[in-house]
C-alpha positions, 0 to 999 in steps of 0.5 A: 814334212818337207825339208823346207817346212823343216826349216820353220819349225826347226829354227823357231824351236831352236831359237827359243830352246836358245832363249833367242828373239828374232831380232837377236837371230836376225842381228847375229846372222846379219839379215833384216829382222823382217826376212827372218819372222817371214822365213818362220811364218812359212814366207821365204822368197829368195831364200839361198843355202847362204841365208840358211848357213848365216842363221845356222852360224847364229845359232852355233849349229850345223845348217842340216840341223835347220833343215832335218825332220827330228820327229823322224830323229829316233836317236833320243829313244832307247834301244830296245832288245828283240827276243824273248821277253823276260819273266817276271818271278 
């Protein structure tokens, strides 16, 4: 996925892990509402680090967490220990 298709579905899924509609994103990051389901659907003409840093500030995160693939995020995994495999009695 490309860093900026990144931006979509980070920004959908955050806004609703968030609780947030797009008019309250829009409101908060001080842009029309229009522009913001637009940059969701895929459509950003004219998009600038500005606008991405306006709705990240919306949010309270960093904009690098718009704009990240997490699918490729294996923080959240555990760590798993290489060797030999233990026994069972």
């Amino acid at each position: 996925m490309e860093c900026i298709d990144n931006l979509r579905v980070n920004l959908r899924r955050i806004r609703l892990l968030q609780g947030l509609t797009q008019h309250r994103v829009a409101d908060l990051a001080g842009i029309e509402y229009k522009y913001l389901q637009n940059i969701e659907a895929g459509r950003w003409p004219n998009l600038t680090l500005a606008t991405v840093q306006k709705i990240a500030d919306a949010l309270k995160i960093k904009p690098w967490e718009l704009l990240c693939d997490v699918s490729a995020d294996k923080r959240s995994e555990p760590v798993r220990k290489r060797g030999k495999k233990s026994k069972k009695a």
